[in-house]
Residue frames as qw, qx, qy, qz and C-alpha x, y, z in Angstrom:
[[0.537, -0.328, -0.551, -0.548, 23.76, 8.30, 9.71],
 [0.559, -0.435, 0.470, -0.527, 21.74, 8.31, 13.12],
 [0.106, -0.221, 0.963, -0.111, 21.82, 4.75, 14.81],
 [0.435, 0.296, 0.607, -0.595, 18.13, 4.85, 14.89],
 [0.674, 0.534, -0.254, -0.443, 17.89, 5.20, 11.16],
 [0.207, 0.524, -0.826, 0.002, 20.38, 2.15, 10.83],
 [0.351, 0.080, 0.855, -0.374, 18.56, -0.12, 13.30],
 [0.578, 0.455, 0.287, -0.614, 15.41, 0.77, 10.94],
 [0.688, 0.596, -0.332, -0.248, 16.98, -0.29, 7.76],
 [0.131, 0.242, -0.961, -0.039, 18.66, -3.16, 8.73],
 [0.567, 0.300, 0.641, -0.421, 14.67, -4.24, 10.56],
 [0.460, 0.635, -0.132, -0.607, 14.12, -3.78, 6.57],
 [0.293, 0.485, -0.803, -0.183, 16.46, -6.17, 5.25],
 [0.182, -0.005, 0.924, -0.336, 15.27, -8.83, 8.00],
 [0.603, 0.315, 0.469, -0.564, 11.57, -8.41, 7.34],
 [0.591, 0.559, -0.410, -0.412, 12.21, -8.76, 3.39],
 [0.242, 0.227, -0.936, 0.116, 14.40, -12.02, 4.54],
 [0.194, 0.053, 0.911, -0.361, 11.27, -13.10, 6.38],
 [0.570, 0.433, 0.069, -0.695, 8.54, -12.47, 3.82],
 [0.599, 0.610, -0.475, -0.206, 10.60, -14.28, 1.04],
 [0.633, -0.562, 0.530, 0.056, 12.11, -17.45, 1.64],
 [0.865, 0.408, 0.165, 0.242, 14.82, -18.34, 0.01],
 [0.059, 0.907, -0.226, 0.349, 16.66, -14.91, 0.81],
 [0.830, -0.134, -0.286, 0.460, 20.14, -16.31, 2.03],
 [0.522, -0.254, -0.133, 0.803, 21.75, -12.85, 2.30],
 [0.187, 0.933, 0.193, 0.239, 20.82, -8.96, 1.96],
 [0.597, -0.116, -0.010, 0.794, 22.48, -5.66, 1.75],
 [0.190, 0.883, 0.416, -0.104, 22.13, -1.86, 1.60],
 [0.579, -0.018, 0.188, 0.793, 24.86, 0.07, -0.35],
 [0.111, 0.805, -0.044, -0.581, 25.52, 3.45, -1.82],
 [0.700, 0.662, 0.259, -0.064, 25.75, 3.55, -5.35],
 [0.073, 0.754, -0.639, 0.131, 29.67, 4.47, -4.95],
 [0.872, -0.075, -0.483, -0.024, 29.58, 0.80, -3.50],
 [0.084, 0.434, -0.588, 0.677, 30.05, 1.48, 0.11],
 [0.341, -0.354, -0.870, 0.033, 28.00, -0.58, 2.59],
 [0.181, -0.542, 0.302, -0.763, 25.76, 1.05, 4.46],
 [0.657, -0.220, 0.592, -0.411, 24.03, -1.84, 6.65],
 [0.474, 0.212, -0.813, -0.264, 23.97, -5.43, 5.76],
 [0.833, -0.025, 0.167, -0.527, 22.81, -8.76, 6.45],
 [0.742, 0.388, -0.514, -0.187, 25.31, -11.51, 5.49],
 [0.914, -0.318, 0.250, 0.021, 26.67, -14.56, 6.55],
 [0.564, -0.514, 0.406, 0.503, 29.44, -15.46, 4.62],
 [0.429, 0.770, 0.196, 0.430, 29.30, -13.13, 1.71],
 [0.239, -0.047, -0.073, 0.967, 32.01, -9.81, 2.14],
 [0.117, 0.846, 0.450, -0.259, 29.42, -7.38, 2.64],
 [0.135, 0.833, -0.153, -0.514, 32.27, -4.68, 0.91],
 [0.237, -0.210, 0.852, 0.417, 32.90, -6.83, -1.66],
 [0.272, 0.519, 0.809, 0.045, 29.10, -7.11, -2.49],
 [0.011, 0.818, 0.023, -0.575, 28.78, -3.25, -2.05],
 [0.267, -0.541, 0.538, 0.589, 31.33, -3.33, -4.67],
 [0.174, 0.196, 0.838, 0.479, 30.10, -5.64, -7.50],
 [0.157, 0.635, 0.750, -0.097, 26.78, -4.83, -7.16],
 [0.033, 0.860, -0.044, -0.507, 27.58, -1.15, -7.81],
 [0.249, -0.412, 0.692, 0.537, 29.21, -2.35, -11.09],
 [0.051, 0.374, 0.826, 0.419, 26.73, -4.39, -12.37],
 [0.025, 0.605, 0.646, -0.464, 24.61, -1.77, -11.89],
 [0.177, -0.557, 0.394, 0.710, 26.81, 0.82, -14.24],
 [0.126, -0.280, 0.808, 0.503, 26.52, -1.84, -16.46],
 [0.055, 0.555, 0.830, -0.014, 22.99, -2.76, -16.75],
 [0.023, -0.672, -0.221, 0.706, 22.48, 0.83, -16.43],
 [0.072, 0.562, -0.504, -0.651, 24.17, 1.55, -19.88],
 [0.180, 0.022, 0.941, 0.287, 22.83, -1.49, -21.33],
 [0.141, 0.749, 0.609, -0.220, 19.10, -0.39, -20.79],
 [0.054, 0.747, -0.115, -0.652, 20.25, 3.12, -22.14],
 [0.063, 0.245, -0.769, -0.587, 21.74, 1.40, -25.49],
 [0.041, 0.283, 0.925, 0.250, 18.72, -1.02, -26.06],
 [0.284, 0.026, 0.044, -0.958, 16.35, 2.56, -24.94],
 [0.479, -0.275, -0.816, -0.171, 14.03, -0.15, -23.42],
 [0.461, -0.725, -0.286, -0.424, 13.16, 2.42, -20.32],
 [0.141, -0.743, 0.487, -0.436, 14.45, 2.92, -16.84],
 [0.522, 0.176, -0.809, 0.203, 16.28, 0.19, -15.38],
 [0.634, -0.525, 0.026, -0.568, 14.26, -1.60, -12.43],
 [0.761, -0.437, 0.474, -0.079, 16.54, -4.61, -11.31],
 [0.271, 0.559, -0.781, -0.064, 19.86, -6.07, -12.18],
 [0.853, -0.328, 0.357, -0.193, 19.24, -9.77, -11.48],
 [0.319, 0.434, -0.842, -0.043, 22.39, -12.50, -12.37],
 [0.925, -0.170, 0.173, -0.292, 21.07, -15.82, -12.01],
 [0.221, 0.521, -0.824, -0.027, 23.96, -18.79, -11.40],
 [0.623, -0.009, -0.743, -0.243, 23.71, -22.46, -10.85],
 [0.458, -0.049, -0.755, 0.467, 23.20, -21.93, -7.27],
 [0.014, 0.738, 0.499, -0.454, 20.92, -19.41, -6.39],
 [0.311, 0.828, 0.333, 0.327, 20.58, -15.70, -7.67],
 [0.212, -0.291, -0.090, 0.928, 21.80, -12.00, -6.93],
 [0.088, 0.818, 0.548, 0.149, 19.18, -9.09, -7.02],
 [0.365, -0.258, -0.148, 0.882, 20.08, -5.41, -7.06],
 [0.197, 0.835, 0.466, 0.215, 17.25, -2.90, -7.02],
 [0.083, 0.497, -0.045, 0.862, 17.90, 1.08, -7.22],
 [0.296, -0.700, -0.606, 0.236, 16.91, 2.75, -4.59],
 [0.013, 0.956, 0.121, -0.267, 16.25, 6.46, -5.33],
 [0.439, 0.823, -0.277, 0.231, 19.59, 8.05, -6.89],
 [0.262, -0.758, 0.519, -0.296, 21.68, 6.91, -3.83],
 [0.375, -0.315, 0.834, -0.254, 21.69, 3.49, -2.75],
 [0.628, 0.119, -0.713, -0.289, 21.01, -0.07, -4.02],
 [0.691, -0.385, 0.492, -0.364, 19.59, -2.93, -2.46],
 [0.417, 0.348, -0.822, -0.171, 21.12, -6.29, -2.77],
 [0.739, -0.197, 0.439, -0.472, 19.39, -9.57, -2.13],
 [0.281, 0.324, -0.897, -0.101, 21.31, -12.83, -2.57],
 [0.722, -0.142, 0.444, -0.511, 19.42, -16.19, -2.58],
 [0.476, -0.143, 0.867, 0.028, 19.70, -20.02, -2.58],
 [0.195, 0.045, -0.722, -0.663, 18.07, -21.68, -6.05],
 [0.104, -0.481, -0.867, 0.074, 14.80, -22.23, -4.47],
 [0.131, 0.512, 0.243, -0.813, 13.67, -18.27, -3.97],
 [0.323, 0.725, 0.607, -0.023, 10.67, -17.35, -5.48],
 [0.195, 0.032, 0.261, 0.945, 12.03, -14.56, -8.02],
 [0.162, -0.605, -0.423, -0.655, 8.14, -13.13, -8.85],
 [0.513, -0.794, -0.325, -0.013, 7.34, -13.11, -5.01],
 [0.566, -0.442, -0.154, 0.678, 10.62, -11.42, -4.22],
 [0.241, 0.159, 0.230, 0.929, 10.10, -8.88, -6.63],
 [0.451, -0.631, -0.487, -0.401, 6.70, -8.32, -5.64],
 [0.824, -0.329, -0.361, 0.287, 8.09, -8.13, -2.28],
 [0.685, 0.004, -0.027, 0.728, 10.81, -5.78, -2.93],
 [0.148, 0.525, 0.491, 0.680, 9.07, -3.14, -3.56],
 [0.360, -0.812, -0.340, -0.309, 7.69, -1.88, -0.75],
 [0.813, -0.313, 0.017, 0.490, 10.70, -2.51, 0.89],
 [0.395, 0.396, 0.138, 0.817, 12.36, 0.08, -1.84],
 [0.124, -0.728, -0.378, -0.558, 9.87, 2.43, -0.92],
 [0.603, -0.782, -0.117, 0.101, 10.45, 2.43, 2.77],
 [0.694, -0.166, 0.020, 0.700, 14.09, 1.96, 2.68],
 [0.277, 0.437, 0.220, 0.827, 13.67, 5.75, 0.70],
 [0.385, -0.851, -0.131, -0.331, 11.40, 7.58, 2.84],
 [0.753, -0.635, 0.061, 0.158, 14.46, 6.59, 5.74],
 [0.678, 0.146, 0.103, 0.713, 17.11, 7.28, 3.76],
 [0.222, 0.586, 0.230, 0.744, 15.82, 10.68, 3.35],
 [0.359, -0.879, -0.013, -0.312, 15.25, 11.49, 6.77],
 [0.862, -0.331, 0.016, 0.383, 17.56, 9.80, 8.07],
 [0.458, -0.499, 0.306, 0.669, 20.44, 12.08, 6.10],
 [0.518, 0.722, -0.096, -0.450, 20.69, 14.27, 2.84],
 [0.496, 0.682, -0.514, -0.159, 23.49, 12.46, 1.00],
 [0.970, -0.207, 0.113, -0.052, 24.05, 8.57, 1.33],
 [0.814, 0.413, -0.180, 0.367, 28.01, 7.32, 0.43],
 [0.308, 0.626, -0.401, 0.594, 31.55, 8.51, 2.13],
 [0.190, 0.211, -0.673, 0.683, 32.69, 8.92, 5.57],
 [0.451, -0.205, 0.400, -0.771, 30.15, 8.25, 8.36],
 [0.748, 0.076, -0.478, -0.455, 28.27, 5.24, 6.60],
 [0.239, -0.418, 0.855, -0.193, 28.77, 2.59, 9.21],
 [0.585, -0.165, -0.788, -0.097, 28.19, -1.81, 8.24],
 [0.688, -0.423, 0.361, -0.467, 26.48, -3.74, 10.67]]
């Protein structure tokens, strides 16, 4: 992926962390659970890649068994904050970890446009997101 697309989609991750507060960490993955850019502090970014592509699988198949429509966000809420993981197009997931104060309606509200951009740059940016070239930040 060009550097210029990278720089752009990590500016993504930051602006979403500055819209939303409460957003402690973000992340952009392939859907193989490979990182492409991130945003953490002291989360593994390929370790997040990793779950988050799991519970996605799973949430995936769950929506399919309960044929309740197309899955729009995995969210796992713990006594300390949350994890968010939207699709993004057929490739790539966004992950957005936050502290127990984040506004869950205004981040999802939020997220959204974000999704939307992050796709339009994924797709120019390169035909096929995952494997060998994918570089963290």
């Amino acid at each position: 992926m060009r550097k210029v697309t990278e720089d752009a989609l990590l500016a993504l991750l930051r602006a979403l962390e500055d819209r939303v507060a409460g957003i402690t960490d973000t992340a952009l993955t392939a859907r193989d659970g490979l990182v492409i850019t991130s945003d953490t502090a002291d989360i593994d970014p390929d370790n997040l890649a990793a779950l988050a592509a799991a519970s996605l699988g799973l949430a995936q198949r769950m929506s399919a068994q309960v044929d309740k429509g197309t899955l729009r966000e995995v969210t796992t809420r713990s006594s300390g904050g949350i994890v968010v993981v939207y699709p993004v197009s057929t490739s790539a997931l966004l992950v957005v970890v936050g502290d127990s104060g984040l506004d869950v309606a205004r981040l999802h509200r939020e997220s959204r446009p974000t999704v939307e951009a992050i796709e339009v740059l994924l797709k120019r940016g390169q035909s096929g997101i995952g494997g060998a070239g994918m570089a963290a930040s």
